[in-house]
C-alpha positions in Angstrom: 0.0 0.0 0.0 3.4 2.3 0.3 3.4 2.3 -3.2 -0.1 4.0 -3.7 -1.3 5.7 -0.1 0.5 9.4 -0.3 -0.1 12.5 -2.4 -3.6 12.4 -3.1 -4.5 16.1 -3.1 -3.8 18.6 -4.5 -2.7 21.1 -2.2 1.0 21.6 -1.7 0.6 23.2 1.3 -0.8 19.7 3.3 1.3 16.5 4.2 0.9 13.1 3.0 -2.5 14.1 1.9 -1.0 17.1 -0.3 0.0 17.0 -3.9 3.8 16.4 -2.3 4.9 12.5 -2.8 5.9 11.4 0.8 9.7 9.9 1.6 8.1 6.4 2.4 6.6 6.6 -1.2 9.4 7.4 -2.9 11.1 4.4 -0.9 8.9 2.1 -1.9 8.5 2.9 -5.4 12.7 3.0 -6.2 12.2 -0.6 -4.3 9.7 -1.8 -6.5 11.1 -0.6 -9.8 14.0 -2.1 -8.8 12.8 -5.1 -8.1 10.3 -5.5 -11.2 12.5 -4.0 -14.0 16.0 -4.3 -12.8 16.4 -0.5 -12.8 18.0 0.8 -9.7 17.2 5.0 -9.5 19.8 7.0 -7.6 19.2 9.8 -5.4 20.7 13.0 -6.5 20.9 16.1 -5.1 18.1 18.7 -6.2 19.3 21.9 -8.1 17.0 24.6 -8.8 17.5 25.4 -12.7 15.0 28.3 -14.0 15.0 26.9 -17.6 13.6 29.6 -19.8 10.7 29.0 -22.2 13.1 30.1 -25.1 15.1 26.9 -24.5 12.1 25.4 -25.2 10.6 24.1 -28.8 7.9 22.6 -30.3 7.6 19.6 -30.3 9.8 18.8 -27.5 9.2 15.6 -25.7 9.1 15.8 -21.8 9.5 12.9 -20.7 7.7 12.2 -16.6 7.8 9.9 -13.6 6.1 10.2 -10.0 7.2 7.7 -7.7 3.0 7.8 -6.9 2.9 3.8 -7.7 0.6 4.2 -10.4 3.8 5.5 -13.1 5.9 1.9 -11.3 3.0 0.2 -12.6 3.2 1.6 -16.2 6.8 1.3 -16.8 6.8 -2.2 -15.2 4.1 -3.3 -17.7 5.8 -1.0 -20.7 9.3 -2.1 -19.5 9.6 2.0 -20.2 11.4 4.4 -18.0 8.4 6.9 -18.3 4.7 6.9 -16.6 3.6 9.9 -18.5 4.3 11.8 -21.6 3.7 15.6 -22.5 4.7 17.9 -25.1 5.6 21.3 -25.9 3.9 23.5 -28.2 3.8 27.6 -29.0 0.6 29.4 -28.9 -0.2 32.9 -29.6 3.7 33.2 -28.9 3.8 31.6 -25.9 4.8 27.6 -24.9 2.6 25.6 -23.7 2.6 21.8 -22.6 0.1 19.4 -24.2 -0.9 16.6 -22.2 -3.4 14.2 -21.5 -4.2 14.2 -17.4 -6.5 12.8 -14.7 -4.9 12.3 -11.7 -6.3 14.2 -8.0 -3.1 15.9 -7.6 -3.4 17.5 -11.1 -5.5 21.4 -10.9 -7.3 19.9 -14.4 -8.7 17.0 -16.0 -8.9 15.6 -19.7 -6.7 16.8 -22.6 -5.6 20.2 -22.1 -3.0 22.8 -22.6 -1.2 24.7 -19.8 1.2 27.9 -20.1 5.2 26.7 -19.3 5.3 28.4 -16.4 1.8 27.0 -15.0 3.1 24.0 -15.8 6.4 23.7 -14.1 5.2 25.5 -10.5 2.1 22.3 -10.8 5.2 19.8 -11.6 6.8 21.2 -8.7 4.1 21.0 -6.5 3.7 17.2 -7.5 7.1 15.8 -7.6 7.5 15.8 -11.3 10.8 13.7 -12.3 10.8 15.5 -15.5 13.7 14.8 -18.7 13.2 17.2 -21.4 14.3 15.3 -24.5 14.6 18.4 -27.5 13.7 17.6 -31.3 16.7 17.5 -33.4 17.3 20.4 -35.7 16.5 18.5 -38.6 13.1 16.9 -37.5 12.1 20.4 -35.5 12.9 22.2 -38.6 9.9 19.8 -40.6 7.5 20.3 -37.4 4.3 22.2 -38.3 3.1 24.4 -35.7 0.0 25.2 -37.8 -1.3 21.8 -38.4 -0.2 20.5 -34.5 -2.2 23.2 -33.0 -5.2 22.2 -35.4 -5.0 19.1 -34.6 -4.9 19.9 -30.5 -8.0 22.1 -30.9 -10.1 19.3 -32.6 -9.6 17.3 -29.0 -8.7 19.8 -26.6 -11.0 18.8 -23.8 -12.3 15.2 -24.6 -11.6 12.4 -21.7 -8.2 11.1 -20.9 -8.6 8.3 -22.6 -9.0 5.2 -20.6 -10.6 3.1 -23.1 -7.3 2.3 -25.2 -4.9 2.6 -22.1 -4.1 -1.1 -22.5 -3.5 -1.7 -25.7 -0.8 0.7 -26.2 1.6 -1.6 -24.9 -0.6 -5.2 -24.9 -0.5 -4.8 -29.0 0.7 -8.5 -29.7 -0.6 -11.8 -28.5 2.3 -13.0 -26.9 5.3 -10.3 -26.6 4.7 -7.4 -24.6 2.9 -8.6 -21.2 4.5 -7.8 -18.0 7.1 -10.1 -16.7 5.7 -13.1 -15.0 2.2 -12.3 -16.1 1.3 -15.4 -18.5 -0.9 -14.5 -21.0 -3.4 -17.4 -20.6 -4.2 -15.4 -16.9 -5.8 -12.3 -18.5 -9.0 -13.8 -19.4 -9.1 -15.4 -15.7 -8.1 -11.9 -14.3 -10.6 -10.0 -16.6 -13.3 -12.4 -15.1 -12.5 -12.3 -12.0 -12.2 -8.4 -11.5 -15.7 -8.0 -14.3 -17.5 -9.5 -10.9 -15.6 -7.2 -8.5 -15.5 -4.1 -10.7 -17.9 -4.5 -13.6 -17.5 -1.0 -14.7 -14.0 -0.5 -14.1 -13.2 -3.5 -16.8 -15.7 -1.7 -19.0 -14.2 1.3 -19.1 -10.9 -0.2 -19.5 -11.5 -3.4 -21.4 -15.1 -4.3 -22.7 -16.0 -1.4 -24.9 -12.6 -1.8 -27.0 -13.1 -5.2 -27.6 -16.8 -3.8 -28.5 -15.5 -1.9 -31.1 -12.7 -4.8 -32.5 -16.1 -6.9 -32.7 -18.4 -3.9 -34.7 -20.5 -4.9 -31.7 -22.5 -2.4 -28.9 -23.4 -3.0 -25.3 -21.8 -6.9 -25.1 -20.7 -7.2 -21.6 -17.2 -9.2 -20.5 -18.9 -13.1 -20.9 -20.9 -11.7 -24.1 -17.7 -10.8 -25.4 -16.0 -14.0 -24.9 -18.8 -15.3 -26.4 -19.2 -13.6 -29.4 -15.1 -13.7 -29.7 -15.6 -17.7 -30.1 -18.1 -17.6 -32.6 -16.1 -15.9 -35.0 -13.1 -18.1 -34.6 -10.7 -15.5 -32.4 -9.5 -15.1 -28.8 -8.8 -12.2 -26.8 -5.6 -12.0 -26.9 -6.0 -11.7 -31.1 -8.7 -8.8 -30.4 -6.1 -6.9 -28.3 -3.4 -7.1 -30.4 -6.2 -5.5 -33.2 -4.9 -1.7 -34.1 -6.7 0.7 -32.6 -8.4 2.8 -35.2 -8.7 6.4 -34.7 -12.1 8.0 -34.5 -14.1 5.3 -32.8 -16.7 7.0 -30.9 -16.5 5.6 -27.0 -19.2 6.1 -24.1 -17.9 9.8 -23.1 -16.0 10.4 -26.6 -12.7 10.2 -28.4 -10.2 7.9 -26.4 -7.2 9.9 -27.2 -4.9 8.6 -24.2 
């Protein structure tokens, strides 16, 4: 539970229950990440470094990890080194960072844009590990403000995107689960947690495999089911491309 309990609010101002990741959390997370992936994160010493917006471009990947226990879990299933992703992008002259967010010790919700310096005193208050990982000249020289900001306004707003969250890494049958997670325990997992949870798995399972099927409203068994008939298994429906544009419950799943 060390991995999880901690830095729940978001006020920066309150302990533990604040938007500021406790020393036991950050314990137990570098344990666990350790453990799980093999990756063994040092403690360094913390330099304030006033990194002016002109240093920063668009496109620019930031790359972000909270030792919160949810990121651990990511990058142990992704095998990655990052539990969220952002990027920069210059409006009306002045950078902003693009991101997709939901968590409680975020001010805002859903896919949004935030001013650079907004951004980094929020990262602050949350305990942002943040690597800023710059375009290089030649790519950043082909990167089209015009159409990226185009694009941003056609979704600014929709949900976080829940609805595809697995599949961006679970995109094969058999390569890409998390170590010691056997693939033939997903459907037993799924099962299991569609009794405990039913709309949690809907959200984050049964609607995509809804749309892999062309099918509406089939619940976790009907699914099965339905996947049987037609000669498939889950695993084959996961590893299906997500297609850009399916319409979920509460919109776009733009993750």
């Amino acid at each position: 539970m060390k991995l999880f309990i901690g830095g729940l609010g978001d006020n920066p101002k309150l302990p533990v229950i604040g938007s500021h990741v406790p020393e036991y959390m950050e314990k137990a997370n570098t344990h666990f990440i350790k453990e799980a992936i093999g990756w063994d994160m040092q403690k360094r010493d913390v330099t304030e470094i006033d990194l002016d917006e002109s240093q920063i471009h668009d496109g620019d990947f930031l790359a972000i990890t909270r030792l919160d226990g949810l990121d651990e879990i990511i990058m142990w299933g992704t095998g990655g080194r990052v539990g969220h992703s952002t990027v920069a992008l210059r409006i009306d002259g002045e950078v902003n960072i693009i991101e997709s967010q939901d968590a409680w010790y975020w001010p805002k919700h859903k896919i949004q844009r935030n001013t650079y310096k907004q951004w980094v005193q929020w990262a602050k208050n949350c305990d942002f590990h943040v690597a800023i990982l710059p375009l290089k000249d030649e790519y950043r020289e082909k990167f089209n403000n015009t159409a990226a900001l185009e694009f941003f306004e056609t979704v600014e707003g929709m949900p976080y995107g829940y609805h595809n969250f697995l599949f961006s890494w679970i995109d094969t049958t058999d390569d890409n689960y998390p170590p010691n997670i056997a693939k033939e325990f997903l459907p037993v997992a799924l099962q299991i947690f569609g009794e405990l949870l039913p709309g949690v798995i809907d959200t984050f399972f049964v609607q995509a495999m809804n749309q892999r099927l062309n099918t509406t409203g089939l619940n976790y068994k009907q699914v099965v089911i339905e996947a049987a008939k037609r000669n498939t298994t889950l695993q084959e429906l996961m590893a299906q491309p997500e297609i850009d544009g399916w319409m979920y419950s509460d919109g776009y799943s733009y993750v």
